[in-house]
Rosetta silent file (secondary structure, phi, psi, omega in degrees, C-alpha in Angstrom):
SEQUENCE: XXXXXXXXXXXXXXXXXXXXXXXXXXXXXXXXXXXXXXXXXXXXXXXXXXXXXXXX
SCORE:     score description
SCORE:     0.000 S_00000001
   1 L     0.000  128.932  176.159   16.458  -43.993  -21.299 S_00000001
   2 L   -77.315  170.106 -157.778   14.582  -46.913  -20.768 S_00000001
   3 L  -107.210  173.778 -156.802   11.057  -46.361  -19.419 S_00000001
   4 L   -61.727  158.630  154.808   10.386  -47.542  -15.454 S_00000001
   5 L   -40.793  172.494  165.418    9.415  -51.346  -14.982 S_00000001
   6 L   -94.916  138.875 -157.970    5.264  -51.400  -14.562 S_00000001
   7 L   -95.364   15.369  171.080    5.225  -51.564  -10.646 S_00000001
   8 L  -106.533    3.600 -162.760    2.720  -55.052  -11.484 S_00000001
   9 L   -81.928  134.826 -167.766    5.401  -56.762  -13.462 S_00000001
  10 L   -62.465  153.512 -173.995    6.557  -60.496  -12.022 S_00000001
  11 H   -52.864  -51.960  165.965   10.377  -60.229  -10.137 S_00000001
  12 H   -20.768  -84.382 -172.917   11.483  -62.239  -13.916 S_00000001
  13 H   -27.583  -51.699 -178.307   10.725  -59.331  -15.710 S_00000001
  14 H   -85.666  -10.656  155.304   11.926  -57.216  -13.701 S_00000001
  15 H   -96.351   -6.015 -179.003   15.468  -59.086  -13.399 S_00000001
  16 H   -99.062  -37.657 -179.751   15.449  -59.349  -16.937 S_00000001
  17 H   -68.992  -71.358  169.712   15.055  -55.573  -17.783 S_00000001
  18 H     0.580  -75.242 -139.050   18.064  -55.139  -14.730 S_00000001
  19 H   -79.926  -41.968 -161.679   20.255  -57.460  -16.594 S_00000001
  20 H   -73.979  -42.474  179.118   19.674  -56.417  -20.226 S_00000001
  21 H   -36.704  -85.141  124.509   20.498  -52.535  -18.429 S_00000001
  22 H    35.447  -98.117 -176.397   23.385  -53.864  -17.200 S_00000001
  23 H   -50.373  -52.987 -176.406   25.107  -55.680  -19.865 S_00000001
  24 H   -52.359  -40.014  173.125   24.319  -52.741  -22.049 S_00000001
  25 H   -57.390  -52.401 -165.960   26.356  -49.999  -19.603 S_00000001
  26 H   -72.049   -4.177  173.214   29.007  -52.883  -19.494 S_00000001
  27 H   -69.543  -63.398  168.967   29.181  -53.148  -22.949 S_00000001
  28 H   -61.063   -4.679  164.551   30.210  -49.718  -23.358 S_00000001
  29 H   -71.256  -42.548 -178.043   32.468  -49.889  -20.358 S_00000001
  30 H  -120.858   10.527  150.243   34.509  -52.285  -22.461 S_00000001
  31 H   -68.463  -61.244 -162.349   34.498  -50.727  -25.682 S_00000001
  32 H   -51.887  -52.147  167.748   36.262  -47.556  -23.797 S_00000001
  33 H   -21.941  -65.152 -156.442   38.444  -50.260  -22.142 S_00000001
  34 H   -53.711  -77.302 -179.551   39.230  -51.672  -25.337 S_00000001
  35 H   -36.318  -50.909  177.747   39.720  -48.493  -27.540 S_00000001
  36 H   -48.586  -77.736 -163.795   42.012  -46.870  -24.139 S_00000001
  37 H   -74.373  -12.508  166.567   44.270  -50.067  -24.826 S_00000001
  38 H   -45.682  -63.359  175.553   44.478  -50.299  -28.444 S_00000001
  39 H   -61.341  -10.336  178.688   45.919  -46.564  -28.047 S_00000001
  40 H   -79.272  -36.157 -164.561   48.276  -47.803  -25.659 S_00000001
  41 L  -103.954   50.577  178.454   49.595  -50.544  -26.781 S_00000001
  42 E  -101.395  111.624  172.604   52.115  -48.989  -29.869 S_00000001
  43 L   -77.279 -173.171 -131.865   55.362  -50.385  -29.722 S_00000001
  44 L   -81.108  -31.636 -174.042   58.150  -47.885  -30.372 S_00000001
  45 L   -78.606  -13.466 -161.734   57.814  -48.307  -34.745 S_00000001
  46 L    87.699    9.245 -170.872   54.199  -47.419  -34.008 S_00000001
  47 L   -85.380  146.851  166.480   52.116  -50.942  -34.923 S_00000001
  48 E   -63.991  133.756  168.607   49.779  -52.143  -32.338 S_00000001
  49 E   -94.796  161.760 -165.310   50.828  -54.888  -30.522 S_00000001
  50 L  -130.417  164.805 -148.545   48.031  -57.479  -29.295 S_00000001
  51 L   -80.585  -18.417 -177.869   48.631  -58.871  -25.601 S_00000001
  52 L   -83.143   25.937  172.351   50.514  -62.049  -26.918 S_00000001
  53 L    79.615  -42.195 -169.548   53.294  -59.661  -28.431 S_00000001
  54 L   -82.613  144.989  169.182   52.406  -60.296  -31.848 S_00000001
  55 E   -43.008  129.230 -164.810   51.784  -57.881  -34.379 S_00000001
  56 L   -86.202    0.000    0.000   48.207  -56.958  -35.599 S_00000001
């Protein structure tokens, strides 16, 4: 857990800690994404297919 902004810290700062929060949750939001469709996406022989159809 990150620790609270300092309640003297300029609005920057304090959009910059936000953002960096932020990207990090969404980062891991689209690993899970990712990882979900990877298992999903086995054609019928079992290879992963990639979204253009072709084999990985």
């Amino acid at each position: 857990m990150r620790e609270k902004p300092v309640i003297g810290a300029t609005v920057r700062e304090r959009r910059e800690a936000i953002s960096a929060d932020e990207s990090e949750r969404n980062g891991d939001w689209r690993e899970r994404e990712e990882r979900r469709w990877r298992r999903r996406l086995r054609d019928r022989n079992g290879d992963i297919v990639r979204a253009n159809g072709s084999l990985e």
